[in-house]
C-alpha positions as a Markdown table, in Angstrom:
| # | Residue | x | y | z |
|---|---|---|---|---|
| 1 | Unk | -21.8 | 21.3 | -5.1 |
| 2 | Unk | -23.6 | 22.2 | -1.8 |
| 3 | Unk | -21.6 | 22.0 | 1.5 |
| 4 | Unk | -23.2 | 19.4 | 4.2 |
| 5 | Unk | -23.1 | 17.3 | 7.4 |
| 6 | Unk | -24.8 | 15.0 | 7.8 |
| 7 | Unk | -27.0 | 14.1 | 11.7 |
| 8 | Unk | -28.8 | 11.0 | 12.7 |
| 9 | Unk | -31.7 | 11.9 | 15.9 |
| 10 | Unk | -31.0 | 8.0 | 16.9 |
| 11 | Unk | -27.9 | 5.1 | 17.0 |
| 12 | Unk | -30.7 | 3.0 | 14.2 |
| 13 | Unk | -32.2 | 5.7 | 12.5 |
| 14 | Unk | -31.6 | 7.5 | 9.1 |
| 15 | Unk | -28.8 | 10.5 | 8.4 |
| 16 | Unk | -29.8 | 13.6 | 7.1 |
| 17 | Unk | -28.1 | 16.7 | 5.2 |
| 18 | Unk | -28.0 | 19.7 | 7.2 |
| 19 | Unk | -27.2 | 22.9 | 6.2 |
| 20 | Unk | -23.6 | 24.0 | 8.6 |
| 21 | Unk | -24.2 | 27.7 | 7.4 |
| 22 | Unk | -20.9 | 29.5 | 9.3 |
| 23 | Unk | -20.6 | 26.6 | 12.0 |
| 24 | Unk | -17.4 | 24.7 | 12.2 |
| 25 | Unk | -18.7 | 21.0 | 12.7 |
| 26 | Unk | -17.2 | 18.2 | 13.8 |
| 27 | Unk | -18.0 | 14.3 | 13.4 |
| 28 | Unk | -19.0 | 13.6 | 16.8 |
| 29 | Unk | -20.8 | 16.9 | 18.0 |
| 30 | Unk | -24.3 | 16.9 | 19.5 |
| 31 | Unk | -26.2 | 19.5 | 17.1 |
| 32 | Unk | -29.4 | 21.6 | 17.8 |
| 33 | Unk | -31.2 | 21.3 | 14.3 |
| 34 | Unk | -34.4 | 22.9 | 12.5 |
| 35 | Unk | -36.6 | 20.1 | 11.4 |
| 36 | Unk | -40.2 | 19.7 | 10.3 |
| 37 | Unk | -41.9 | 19.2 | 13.8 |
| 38 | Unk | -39.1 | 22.0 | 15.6 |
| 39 | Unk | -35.9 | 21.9 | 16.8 |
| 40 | Unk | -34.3 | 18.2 | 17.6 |
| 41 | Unk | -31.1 | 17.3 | 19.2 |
| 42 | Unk | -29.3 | 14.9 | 16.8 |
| 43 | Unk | -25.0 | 13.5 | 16.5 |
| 44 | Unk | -23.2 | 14.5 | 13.5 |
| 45 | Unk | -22.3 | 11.4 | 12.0 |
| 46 | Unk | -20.3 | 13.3 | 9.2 |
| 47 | Unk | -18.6 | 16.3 | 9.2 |
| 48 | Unk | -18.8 | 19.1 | 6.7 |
| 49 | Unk | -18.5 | 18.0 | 3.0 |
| 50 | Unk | -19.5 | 18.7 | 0.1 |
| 51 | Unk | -22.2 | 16.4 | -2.3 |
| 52 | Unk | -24.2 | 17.3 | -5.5 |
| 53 | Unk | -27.7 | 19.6 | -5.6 |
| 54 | Unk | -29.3 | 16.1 | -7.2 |
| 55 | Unk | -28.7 | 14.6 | -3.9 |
| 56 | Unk | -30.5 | 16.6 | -1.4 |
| 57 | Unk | -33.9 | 17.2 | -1.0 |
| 58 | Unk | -35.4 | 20.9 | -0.2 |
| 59 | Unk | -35.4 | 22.8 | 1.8 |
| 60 | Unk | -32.3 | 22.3 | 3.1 |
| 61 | Unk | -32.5 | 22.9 | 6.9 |
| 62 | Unk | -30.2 | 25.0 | 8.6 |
| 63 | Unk | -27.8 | 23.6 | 12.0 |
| 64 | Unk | -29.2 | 26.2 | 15.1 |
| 65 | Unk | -26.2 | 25.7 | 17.0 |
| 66 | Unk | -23.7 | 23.2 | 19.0 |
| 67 | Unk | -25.4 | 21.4 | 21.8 |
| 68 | Unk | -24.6 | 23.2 | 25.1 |
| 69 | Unk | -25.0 | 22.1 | 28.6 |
| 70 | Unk | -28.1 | 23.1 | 29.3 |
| 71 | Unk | -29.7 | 21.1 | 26.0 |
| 72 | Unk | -27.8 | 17.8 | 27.1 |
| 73 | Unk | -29.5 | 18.3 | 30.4 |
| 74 | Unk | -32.9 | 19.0 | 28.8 |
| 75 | Unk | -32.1 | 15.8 | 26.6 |
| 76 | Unk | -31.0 | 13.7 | 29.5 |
| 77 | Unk | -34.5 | 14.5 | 31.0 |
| 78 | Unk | -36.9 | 13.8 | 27.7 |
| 79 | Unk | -34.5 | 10.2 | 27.9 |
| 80 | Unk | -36.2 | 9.8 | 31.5 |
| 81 | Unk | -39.3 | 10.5 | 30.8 |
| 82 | Unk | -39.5 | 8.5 | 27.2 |
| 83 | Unk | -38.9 | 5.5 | 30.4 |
| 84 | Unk | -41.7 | 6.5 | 32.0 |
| 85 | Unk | -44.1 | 6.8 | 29.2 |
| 86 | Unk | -43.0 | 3.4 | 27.7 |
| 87 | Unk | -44.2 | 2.0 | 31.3 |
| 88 | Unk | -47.6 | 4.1 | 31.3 |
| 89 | Unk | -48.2 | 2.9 | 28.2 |
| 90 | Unk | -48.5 | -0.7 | 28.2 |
| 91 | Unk | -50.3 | -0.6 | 31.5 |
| 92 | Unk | -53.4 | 1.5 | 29.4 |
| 93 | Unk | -52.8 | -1.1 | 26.6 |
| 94 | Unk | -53.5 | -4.1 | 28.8 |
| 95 | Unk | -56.0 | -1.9 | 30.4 |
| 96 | Unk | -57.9 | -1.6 | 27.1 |
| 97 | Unk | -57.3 | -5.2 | 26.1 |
| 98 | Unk | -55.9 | -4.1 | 22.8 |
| 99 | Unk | -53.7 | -6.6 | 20.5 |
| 100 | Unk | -50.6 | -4.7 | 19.8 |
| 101 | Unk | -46.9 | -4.6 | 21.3 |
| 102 | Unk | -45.4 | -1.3 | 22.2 |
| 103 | Unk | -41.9 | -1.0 | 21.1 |
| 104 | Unk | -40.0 | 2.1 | 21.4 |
| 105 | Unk | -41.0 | 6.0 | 22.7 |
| 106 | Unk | -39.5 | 9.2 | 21.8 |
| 107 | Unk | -39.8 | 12.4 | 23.5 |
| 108 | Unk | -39.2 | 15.6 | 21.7 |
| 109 | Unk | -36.7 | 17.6 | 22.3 |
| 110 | Unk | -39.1 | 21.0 | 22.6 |
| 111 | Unk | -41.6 | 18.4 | 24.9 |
| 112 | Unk | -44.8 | 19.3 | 23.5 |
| 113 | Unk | -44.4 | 15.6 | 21.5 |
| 114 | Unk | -44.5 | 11.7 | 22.3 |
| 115 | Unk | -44.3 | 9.4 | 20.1 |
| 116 | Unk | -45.1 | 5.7 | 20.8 |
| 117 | Unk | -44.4 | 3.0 | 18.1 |
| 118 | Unk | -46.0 | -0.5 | 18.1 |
| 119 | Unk | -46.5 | -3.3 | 15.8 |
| 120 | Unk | -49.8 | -5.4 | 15.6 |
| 121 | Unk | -51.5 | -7.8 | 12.9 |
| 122 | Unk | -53.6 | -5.7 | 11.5 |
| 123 | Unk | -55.8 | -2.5 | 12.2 |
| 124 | Unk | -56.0 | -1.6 | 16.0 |
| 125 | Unk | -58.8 | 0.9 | 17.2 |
| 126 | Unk | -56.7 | 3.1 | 19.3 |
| 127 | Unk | -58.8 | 6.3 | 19.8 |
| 128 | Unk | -59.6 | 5.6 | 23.5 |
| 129 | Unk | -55.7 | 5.0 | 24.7 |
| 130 | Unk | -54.9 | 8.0 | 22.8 |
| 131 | Unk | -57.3 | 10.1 | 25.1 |
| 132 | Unk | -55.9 | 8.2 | 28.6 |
| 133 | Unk | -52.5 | 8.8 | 27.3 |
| 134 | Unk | -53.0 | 12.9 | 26.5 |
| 135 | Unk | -54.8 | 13.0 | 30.4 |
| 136 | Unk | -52.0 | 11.4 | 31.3 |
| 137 | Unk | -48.9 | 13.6 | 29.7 |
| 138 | Unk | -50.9 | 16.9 | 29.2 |
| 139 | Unk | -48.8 | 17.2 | 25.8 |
| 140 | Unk | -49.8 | 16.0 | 22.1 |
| 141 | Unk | -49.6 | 12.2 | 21.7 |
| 142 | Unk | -49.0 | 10.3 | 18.3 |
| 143 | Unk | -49.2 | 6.3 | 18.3 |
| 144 | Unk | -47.2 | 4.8 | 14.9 |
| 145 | Unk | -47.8 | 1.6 | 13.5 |
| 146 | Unk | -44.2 | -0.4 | 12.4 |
| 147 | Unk | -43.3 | -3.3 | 10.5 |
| 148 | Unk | -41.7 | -6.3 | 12.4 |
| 149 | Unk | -38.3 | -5.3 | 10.1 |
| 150 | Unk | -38.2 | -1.9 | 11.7 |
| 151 | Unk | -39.2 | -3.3 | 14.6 |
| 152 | Unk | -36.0 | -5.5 | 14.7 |
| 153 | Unk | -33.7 | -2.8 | 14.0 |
| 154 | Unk | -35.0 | -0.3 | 16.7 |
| 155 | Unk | -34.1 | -3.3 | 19.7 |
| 156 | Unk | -31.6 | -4.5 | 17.7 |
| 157 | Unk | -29.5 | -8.1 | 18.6 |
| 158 | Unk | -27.3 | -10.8 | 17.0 |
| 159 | Unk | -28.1 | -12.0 | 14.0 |
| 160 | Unk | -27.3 | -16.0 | 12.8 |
| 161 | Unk | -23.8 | -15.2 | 11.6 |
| 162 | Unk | -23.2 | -14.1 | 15.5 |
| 163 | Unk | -22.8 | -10.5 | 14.3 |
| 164 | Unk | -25.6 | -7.5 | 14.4 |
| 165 | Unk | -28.3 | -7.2 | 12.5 |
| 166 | Unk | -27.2 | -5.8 | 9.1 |
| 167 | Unk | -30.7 | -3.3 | 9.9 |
| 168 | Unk | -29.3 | -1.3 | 12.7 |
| 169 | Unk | -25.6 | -1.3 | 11.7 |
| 170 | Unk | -25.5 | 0.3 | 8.8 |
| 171 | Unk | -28.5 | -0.4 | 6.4 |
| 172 | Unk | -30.2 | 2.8 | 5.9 |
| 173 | Unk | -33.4 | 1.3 | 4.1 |
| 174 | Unk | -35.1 | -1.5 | 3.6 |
| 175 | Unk | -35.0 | -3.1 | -0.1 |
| 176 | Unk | -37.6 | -6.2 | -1.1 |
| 177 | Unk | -35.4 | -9.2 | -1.0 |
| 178 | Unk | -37.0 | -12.1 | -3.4 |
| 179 | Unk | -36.3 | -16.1 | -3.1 |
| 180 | Unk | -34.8 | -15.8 | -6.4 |
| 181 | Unk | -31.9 | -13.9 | -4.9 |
| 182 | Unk | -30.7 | -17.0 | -3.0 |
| 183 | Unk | -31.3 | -19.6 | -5.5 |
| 184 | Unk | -28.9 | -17.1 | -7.3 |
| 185 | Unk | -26.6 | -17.7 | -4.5 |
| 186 | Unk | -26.9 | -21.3 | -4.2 |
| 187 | Unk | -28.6 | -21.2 | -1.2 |
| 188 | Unk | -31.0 | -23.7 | 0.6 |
| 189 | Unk | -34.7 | -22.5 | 0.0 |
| 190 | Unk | -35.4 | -23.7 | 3.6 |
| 191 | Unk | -37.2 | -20.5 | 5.0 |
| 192 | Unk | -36.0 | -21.3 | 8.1 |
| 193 | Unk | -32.1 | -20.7 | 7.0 |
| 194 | Unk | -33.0 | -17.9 | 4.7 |
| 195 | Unk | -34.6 | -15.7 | 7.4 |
| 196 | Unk | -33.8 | -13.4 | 9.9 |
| 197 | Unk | -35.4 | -12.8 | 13.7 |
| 198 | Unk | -37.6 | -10.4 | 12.0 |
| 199 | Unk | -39.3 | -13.9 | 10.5 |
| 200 | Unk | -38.4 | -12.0 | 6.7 |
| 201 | Unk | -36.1 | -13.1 | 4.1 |
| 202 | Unk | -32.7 | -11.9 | 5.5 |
| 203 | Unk | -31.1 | -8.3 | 4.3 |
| 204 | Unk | -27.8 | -9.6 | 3.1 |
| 205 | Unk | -29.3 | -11.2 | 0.5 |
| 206 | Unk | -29.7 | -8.0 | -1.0 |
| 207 | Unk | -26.7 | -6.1 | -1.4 |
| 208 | Unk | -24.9 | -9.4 | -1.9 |
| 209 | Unk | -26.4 | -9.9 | -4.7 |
| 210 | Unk | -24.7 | -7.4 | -7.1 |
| 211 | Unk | -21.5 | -9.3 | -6.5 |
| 212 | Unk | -23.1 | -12.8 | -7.0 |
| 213 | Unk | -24.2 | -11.5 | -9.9 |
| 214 | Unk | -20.7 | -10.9 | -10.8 |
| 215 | Unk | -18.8 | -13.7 | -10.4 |
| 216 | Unk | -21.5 | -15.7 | -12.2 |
| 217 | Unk | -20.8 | -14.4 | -15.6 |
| 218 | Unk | -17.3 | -15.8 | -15.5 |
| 219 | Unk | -18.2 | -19.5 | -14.7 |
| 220 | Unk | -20.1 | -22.0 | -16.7 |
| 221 | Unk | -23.6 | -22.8 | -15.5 |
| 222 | Unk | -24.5 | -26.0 | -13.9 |
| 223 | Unk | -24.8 | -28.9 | -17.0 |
| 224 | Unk | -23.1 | -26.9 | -19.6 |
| 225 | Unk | -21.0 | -29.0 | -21.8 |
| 226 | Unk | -17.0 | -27.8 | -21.7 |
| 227 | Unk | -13.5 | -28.4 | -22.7 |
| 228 | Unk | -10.9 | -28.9 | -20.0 |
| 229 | Unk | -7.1 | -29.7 | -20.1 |
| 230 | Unk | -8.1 | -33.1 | -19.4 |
| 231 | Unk | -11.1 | -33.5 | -21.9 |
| 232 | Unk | -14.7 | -32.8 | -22.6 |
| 233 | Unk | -17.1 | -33.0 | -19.8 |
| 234 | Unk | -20.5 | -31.9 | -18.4 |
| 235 | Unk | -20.6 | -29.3 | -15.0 |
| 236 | Unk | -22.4 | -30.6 | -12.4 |
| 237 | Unk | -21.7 | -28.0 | -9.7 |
| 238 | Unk | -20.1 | -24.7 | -9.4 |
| 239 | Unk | -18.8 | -22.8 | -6.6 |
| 240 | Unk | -19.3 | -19.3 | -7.2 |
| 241 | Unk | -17.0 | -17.3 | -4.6 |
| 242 | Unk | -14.1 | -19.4 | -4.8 |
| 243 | Unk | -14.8 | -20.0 | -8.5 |
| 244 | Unk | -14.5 | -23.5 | -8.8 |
| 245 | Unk | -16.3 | -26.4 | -11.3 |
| 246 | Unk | -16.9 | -29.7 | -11.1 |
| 247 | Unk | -16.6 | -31.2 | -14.0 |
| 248 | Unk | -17.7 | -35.0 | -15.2 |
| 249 | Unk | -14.7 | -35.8 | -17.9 |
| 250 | Unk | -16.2 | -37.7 | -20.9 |
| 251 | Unk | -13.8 | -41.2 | -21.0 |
| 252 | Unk | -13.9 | -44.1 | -23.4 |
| 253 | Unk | -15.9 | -46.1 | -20.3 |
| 254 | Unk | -15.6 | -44.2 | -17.4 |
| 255 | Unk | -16.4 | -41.1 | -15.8 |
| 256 | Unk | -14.1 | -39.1 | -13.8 |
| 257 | Unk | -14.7 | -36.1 | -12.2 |
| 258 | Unk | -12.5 | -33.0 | -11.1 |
| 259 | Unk | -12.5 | -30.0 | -9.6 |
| 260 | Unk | -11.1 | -27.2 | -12.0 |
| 261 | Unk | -10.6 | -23.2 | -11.9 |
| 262 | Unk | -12.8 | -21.3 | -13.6 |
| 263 | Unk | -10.3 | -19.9 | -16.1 |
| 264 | Unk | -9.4 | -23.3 | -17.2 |
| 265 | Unk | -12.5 | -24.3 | -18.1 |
| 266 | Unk | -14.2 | -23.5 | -22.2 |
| 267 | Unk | -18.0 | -23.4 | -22.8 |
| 268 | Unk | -18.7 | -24.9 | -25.7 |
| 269 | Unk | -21.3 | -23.2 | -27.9 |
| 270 | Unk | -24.7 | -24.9 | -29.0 |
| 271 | Unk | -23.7 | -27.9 | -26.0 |
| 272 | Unk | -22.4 | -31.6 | -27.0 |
| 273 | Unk | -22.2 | -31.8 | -30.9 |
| 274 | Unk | -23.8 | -34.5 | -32.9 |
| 275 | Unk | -22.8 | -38.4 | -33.1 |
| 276 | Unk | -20.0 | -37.8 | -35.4 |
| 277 | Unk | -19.6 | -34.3 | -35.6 |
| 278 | Unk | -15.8 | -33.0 | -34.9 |
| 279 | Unk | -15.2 | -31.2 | -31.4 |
| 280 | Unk | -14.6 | -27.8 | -31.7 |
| 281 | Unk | -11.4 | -26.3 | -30.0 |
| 282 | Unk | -12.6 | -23.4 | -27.9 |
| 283 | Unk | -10.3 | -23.9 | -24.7 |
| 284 | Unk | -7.5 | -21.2 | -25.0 |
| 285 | Unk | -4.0 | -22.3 | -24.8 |
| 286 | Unk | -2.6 | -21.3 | -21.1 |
| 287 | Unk | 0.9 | -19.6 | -21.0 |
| 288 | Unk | 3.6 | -21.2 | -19.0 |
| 289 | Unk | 4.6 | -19.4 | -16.1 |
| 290 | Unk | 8.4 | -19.1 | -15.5 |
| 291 | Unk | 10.8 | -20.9 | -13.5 |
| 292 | Unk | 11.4 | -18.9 | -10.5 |
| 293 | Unk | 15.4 | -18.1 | -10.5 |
| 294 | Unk | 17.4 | -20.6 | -7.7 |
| 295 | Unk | 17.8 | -19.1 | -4.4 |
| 296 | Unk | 21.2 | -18.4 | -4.1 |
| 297 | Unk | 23.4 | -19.4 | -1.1 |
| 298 | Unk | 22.0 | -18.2 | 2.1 |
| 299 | Unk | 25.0 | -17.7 | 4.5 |
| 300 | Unk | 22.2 | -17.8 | 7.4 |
| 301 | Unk | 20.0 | -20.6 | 6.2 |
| 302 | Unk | 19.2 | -23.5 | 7.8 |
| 303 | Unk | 21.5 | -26.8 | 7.4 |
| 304 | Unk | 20.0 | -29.7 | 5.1 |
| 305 | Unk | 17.8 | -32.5 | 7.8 |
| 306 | Unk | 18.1 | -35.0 | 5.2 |
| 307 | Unk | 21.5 | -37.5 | 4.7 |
| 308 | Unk | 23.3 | -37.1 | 1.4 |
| 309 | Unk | 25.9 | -39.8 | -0.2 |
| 310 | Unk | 28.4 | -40.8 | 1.3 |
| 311 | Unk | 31.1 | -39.6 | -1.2 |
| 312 | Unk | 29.1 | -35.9 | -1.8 |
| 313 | Unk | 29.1 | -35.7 | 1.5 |
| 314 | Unk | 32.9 | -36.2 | 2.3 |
| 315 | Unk | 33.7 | -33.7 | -0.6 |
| 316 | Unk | 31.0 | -31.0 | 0.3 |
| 317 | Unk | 30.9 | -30.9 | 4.1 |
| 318 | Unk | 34.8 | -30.6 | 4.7 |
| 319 | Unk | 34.4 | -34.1 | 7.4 |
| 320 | Unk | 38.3 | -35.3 | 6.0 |
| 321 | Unk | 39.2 | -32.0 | 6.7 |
| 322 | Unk | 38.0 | -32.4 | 10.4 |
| 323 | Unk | 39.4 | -36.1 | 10.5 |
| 324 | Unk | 42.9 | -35.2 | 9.3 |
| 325 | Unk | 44.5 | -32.9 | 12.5 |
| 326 | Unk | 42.4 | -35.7 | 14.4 |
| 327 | Unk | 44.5 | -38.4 | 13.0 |
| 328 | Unk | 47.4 | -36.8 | 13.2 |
| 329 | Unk | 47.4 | -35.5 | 16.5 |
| 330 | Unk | 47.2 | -39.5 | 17.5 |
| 331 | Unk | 49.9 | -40.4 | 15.2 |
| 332 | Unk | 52.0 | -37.8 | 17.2 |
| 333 | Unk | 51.2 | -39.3 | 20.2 |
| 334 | Unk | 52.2 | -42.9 | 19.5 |
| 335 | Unk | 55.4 | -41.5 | 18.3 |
| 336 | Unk | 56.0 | -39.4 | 21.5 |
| 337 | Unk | 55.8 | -43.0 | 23.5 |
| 338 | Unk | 58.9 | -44.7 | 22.6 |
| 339 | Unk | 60.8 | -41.4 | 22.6 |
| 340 | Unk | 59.5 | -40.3 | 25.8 |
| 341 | Unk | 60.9 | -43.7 | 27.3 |
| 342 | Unk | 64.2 | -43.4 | 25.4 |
| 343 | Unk | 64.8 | -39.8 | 27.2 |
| 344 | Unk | 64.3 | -41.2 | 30.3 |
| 345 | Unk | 67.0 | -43.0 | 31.7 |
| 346 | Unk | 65.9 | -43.5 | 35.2 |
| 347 | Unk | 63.1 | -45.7 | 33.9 |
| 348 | Unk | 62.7 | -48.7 | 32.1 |
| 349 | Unk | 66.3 | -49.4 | 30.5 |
| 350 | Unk | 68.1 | -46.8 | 32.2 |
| 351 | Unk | 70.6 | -48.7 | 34.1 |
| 352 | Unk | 71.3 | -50.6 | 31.2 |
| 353 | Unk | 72.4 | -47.5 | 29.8 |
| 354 | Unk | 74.5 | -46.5 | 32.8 |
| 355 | Unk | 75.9 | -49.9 | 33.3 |
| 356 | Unk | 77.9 | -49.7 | 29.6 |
| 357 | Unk | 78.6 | -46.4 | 29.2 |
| 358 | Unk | 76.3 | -45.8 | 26.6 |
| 359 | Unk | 74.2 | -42.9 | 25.9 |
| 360 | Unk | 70.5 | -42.9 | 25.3 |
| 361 | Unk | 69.5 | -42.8 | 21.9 |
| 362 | Unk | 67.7 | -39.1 | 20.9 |
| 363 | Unk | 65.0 | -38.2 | 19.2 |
| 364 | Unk | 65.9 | -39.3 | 15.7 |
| 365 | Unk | 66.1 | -43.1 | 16.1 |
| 366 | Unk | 64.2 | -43.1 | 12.7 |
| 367 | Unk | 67.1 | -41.9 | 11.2 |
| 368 | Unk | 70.3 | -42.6 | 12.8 |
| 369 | Unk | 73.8 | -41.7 | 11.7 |
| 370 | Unk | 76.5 | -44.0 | 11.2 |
| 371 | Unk | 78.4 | -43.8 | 14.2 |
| 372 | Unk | 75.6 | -44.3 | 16.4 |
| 373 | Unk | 74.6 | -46.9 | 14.5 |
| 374 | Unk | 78.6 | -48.5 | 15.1 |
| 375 | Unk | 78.2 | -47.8 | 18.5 |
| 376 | Unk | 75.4 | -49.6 | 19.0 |
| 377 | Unk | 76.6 | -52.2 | 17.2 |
| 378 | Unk | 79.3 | -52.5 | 20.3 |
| 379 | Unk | 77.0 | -51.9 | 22.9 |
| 380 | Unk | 75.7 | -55.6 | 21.6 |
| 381 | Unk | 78.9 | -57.5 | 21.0 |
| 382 | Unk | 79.8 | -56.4 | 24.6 |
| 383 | Unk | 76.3 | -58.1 | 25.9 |
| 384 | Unk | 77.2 | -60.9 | 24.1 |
| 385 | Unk | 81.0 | -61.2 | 25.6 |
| 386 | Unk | 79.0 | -61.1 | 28.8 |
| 387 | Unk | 75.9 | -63.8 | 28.1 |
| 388 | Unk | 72.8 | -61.5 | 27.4 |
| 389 | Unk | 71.0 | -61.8 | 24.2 |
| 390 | Unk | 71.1 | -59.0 | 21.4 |
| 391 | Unk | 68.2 | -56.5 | 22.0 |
| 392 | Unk | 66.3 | -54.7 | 19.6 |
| 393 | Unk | 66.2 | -50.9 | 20.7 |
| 394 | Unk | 64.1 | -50.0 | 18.3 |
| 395 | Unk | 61.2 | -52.4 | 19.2 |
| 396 | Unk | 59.9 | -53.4 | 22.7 |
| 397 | Unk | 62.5 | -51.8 | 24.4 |
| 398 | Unk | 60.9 | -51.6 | 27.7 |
| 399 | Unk | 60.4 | -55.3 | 28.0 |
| 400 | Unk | 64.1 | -56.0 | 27.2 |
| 401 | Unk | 65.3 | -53.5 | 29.7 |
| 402 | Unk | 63.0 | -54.3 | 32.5 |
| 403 | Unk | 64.5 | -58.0 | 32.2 |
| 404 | Unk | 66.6 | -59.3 | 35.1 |
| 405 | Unk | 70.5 | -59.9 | 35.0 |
| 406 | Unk | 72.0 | -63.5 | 34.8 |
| 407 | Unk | 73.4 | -64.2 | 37.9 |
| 408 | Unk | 76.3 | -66.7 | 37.4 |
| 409 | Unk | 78.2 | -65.1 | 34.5 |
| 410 | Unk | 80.9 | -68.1 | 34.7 |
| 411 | Unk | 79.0 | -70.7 | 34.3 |
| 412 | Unk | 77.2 | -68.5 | 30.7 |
| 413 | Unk | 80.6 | -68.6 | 29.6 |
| 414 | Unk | 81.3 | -72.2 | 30.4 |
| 415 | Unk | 78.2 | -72.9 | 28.2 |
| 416 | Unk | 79.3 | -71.2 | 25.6 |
């Protein structure tokens, strides 16, 4: 195990190992490095760990030191003049009629380099620019021909799936990518869809393809004869992430088709038997799940939308209970009437009360004693003996008492 950190020189370019030596390094810290061409300012984009001797390759250079002011500045600078140069550039290009497309400069950090990167079709004869351009900069000058893939992830941009580019996010280097990959994939072969800006089949087909490859030994290929909970059939499509089959079920005169899992679906060896060979069984039986417990009774839970019957209803939701101090408050109240009127003798038959010398009956006319039962029986033979008609106290007693007095008591008698 060898300790490392590991330093990119730019946001789309490569990291290296590094050697820390005594240096306590941080993720994030602008390094001074030795590299092949001289020192170079890079960004640690790990900090120090530790990976295995197979993994590096020597020498192993050593981390100078941790940027200081003075070699931001000095970067800051080569930034300004790599703008420059890029300008200077294509002006000698178009000068020299030449058929190629600048696309990125770098100074370095020591400034006794530029580097200019183009693209073109094919060869380019670029021996006179490289003359102008040395007049020009008074330092050594290197022109690099690029591929349109590294071309794309140097300027970088949004890709078709509105995120960006695979290439300068985190794809170190480039792989070949095949059409075969997104057949696999069960993708359109429409170069159009399939490719990137760069105009090449797209990265992603790539490293997806590890997991395509995956998922596709655990579902039946397209036409493969299978057993199914619902019968034999034939698969005429498969959907490989969410692992799903279509399957044409085999019926006496029709056809039906469903969509399955891939787990309950059997691939029958050697396809569709013979004409009047048996099935064979291959679809494993699948285990019932168990019956989740019932929730118990939730004190908080929310009451029930939905009506019940009327007589579950009654005997769950307590409602008689609610009814019955209802009910009887108002039989209370239609039994306060009449006693209310009998305590009042100033109202209704109050003088007739005063008028005979009797007293007004009391509470408990429902159940009244025996001599107030005799003394009511007098009160009405003494109406009688004067002409008035026997009342009925216990019933419609304010319209007997509210009735006028005879005026002529001889001439009641007389009649009688």
């Amino acid at each position: 195990m060898v300790k490392v950190v590991n330093v990119k020189f730019n946001s789309h370019g490569k990291a290296y190992y590094f050697d820390p030596l005594e240096l306590e390094v941080n993720t994030g810290d602008k390094l001074i490095v030795e590299t092949s061409k001289g020192l170079d300012i890079g960004e640690c984009a790990f900090g120090e760990h530790y990976v295995l001797e197979d993994s590096i390759v020597p020498p192993l250079r050593p981390v100078i030191r941790i940027a200081t002011q003075e070699d931001l500045r000095v970067a800051q600078q080569n930034k300004e003049r790599e703008k420059e140069a890029f300008a200077i550039c294509k002006e000698k290009i178009l000068a020299h009629g030449l058929d190629m497309k600048l696309v990125d400069v770098e100074c370095g950090f020591e400034g006794n380099k530029i580097l200019f990167f183009f693209t073109a079709d094919g060869r380019v004869d670029f021996r006179d620019l490289v003359k102008d351009l040395a007049a020009v900069f008074r330092t050594r000058i290197e022109l690099r021909q690029i591929g349109v893939r590294d071309e794309t992830k140097m300027l970088g941009g949004l890709g078709i799936c509105g995120r960006p580019y695979c290439c300068s996010q985190f794809l170190d280097d480039f792989q070949p990518v095949s059409t075969k990959m997104a057949k696999t994939q069960s993708m359109s072969l429409n170069p159009t869809k399939i490719s990137g800006s760069c105009g090449r089949l797209m990265c992603c087909l790539r490293y997806e393809q590890d997991a395509y490859e995956d998922l596709i030994k655990t579902i039946p290929k397209v036409g493969a004869f299978v057993q199914t909970p619902s019968g034999y059939g034939n698969v005429i499509s498969t959907n490989v992430l969410r692992q799903k089959v279509k399957v044409r079920i085999d019926e006496s005169n029709e056809q039906e088709l469903k969509v399955l899992d891939a787990n309950q679906v059997a691939t029958v060896p050697g396809g569709r038997p013979k004409p009047g060979e048996p099935l064979p069984q291959v679809l494993q039986p699948v285990a019932k799940a168990e019956e989740a417990p019932e929730p118990s009774s939730d004190p908080w839970a929310a009451p029930s939308l939905f009506a019940e019957d009327a007589q579950g209803l009654t005997q769950k939701s307590g409602w008689e209970e609610e009814k019955a101090p209802v009910q009887s408050s108002q039989v209370k109240i239609e039994n306060r009437r009449p006693e209310q009127n009998r305590q009042s003798p100033a109202k209704n038959g109050g003088k007739h009360f005063q008028q005979h010398g009797a007293k007004p009956p009391s509470k408990q006319s429902d159940a009244q004693t025996p001599q107030a039962q005799n003394q009511q029986k007098q009160v009405g033979e003494q109406a009688l003996s004067q002409g008035e008609k026997p009342k009925n106290q216990n019933r419609n007693k304010k319209r007997h008492y509210n009735r006028p007095k005879p005026k002529n008591d001889g001439q009641n008698k007389q009649a009688q």
